[in-house]
DRENPA-3360 file (N, C-alpha, C; in nm, 2 decimals, always signed):
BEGIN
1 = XXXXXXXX = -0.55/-1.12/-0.08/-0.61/-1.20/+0.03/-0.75/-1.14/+0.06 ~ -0.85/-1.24/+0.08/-1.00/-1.18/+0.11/-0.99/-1.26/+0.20 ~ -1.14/-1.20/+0.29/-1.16/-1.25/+0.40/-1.34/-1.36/+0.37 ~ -1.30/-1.50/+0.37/-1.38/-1.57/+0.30/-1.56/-1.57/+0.36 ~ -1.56/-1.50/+0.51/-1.68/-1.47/+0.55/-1.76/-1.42/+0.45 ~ -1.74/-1.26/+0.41/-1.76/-1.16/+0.35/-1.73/-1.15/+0.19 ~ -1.63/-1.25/+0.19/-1.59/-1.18/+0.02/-1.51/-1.12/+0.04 ~ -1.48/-1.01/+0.11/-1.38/-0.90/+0.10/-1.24/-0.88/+0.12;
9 = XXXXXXXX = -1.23/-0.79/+0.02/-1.06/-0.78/+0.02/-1.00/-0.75/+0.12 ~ -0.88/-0.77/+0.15/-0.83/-0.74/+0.33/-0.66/-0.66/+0.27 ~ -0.60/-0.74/+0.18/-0.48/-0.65/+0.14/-0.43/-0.71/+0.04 ~ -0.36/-0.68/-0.08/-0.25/-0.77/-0.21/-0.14/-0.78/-0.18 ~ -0.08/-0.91/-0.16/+0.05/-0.93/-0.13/+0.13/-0.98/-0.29 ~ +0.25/-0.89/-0.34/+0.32/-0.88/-0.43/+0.45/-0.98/-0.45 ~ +0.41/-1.14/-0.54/+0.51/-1.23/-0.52/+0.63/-1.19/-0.53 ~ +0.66/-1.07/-0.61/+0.84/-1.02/-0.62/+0.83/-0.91/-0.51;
17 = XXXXXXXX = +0.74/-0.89/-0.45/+0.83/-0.77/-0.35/+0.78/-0.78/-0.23 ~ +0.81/-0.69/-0.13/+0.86/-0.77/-0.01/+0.75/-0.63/+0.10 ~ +0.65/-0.59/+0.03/+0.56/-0.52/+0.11/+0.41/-0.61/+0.05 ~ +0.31/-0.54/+0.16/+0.18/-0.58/+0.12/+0.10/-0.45/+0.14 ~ +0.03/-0.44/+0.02/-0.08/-0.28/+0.01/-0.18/-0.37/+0.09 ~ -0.19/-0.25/+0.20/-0.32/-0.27/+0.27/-0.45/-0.24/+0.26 ~ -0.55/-0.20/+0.22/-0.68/-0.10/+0.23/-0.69/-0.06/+0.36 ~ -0.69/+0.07/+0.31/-0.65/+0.15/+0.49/-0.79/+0.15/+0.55;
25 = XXXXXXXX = -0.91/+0.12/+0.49/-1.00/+0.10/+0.60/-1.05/-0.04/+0.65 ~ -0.94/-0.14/+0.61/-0.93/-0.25/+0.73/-0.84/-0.23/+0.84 ~ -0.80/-0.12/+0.90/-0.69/-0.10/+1.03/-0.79/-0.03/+1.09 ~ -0.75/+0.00/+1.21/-0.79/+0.05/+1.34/-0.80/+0.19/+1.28 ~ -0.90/+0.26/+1.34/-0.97/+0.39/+1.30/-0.86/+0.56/+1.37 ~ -0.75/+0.42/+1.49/-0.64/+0.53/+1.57/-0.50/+0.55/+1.48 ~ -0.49/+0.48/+1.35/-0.39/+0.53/+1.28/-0.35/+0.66/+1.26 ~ -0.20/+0.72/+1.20/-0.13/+0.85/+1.17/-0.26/+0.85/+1.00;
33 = XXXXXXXX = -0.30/+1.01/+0.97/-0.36/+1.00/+0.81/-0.26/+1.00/+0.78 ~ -0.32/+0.96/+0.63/-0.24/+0.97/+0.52/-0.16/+1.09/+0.48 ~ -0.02/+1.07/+0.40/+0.02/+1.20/+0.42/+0.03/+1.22/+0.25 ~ +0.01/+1.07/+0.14/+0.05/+1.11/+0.02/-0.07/+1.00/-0.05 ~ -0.08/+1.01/-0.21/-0.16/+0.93/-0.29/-0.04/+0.90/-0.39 ~ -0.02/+0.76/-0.44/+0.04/+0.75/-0.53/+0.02/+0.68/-0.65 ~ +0.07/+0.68/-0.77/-0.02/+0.60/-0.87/-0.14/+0.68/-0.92 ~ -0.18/+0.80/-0.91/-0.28/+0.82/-0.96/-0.33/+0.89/-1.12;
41 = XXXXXXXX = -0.19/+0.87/-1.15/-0.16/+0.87/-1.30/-0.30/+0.76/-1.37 ~ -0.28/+0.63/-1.30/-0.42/+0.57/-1.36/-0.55/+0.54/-1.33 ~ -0.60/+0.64/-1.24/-0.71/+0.69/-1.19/-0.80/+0.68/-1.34 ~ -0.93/+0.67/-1.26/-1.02/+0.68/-1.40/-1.06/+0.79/-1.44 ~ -1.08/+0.78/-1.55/-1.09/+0.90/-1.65/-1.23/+1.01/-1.57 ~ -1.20/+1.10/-1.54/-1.29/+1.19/-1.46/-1.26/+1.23/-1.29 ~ -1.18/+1.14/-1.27/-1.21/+1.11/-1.15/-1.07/+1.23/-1.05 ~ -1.16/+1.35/-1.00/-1.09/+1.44/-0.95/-1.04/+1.46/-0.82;
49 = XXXXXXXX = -0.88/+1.44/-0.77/-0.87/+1.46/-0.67/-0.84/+1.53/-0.56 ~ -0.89/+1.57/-0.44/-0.87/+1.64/-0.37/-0.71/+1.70/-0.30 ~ -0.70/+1.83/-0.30/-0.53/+1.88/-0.26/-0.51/+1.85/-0.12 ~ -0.55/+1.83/-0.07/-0.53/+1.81/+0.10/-0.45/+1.67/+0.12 ~ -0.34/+1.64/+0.01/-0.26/+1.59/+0.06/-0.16/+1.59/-0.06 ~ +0.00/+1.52/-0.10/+0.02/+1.50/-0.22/-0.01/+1.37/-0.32 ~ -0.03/+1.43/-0.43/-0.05/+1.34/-0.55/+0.04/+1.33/-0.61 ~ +0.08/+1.21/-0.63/+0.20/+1.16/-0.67/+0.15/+1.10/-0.84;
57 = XXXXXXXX = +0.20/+1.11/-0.90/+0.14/+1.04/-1.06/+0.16/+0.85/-1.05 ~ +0.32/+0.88/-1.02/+0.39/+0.69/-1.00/+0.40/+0.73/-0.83 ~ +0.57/+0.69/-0.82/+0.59/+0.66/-0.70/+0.67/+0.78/-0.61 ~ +0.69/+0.77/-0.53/+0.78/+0.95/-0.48/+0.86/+0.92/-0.38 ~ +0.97/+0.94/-0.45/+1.13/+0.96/-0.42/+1.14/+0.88/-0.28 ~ +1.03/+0.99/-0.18/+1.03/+0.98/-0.03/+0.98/+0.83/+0.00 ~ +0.86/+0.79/-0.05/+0.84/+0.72/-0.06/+0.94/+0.54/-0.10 ~ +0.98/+0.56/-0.19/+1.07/+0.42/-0.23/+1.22/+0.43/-0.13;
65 = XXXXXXXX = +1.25/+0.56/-0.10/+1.35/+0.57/+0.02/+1.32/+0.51/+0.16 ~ +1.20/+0.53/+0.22/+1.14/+0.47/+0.31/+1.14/+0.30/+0.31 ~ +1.06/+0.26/+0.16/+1.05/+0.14/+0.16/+1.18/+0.08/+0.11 ~ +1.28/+0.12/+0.07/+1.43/+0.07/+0.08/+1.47/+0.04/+0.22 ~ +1.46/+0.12/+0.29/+1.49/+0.15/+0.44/+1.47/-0.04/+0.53 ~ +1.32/+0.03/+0.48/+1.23/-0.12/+0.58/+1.28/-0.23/+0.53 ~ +1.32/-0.24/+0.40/+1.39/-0.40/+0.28/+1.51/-0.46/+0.35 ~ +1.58/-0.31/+0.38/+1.73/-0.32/+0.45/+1.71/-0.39/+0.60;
73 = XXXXXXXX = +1.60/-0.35/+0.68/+1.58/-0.36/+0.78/+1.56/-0.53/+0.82 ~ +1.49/-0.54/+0.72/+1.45/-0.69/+0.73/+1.54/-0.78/+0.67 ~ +1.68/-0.75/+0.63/+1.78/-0.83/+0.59/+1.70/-0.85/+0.47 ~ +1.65/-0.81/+0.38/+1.64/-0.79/+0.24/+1.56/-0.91/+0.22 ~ +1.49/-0.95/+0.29/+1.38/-1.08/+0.29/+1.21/-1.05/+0.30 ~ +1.16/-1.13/+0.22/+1.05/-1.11/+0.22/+0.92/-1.18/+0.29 ~ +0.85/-1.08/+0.36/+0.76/-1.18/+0.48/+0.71/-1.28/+0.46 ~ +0.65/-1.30/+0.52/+0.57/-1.49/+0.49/+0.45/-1.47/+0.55;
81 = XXXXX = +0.33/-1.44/+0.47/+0.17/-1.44/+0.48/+0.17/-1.58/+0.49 ~ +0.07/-1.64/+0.63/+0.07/-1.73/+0.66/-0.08/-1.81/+0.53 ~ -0.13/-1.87/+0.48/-0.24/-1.90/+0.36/-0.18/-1.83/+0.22 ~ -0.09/-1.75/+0.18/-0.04/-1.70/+0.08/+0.08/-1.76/+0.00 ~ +0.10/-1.87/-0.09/+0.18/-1.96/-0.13/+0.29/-1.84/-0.14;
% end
């Protein structure tokens, strides 16, 4: 989803799954930080990252347990972006 003013990307909503990756610098500046990176297995070639938090390669344990959690929570349904077929 972009925002058609600007061009810009706002977040990717996933037709088989039931979250949307946000870009964390479209939220409010009073959010909790981040506490992990994941996926960075396909980072680009060079590209070095800082330890001040965990790097995950794929996805982490804690992580997919969490987002199990929320799936359950929601009676196992997937939200409905309103402009997103």
């Amino acid at each position: 989803m972009y925002a058609r003013c600007c061009n810009t990307a706002m977040f990717l909503d996933f037709t088989r799954g039931h979250w949307l990756t946000v870009y964390r610098g479209r939220l409010p500046n009073d959010i909790p930080p981040a506490t992990m990176r994941m996926m960075t297995a396909e980072r680009p070639e060079g590209v070095i990252l800082p330890d001040d938090m965990a790097n995950y390669p794929g996805h982490s344990g804690k992580f997919m347990l969490k987002l199990l959690g929320a799936w359950m929570a929601m009676g196992f349904r997937r939200p409905v972006v309103d402009g997103v077929p």
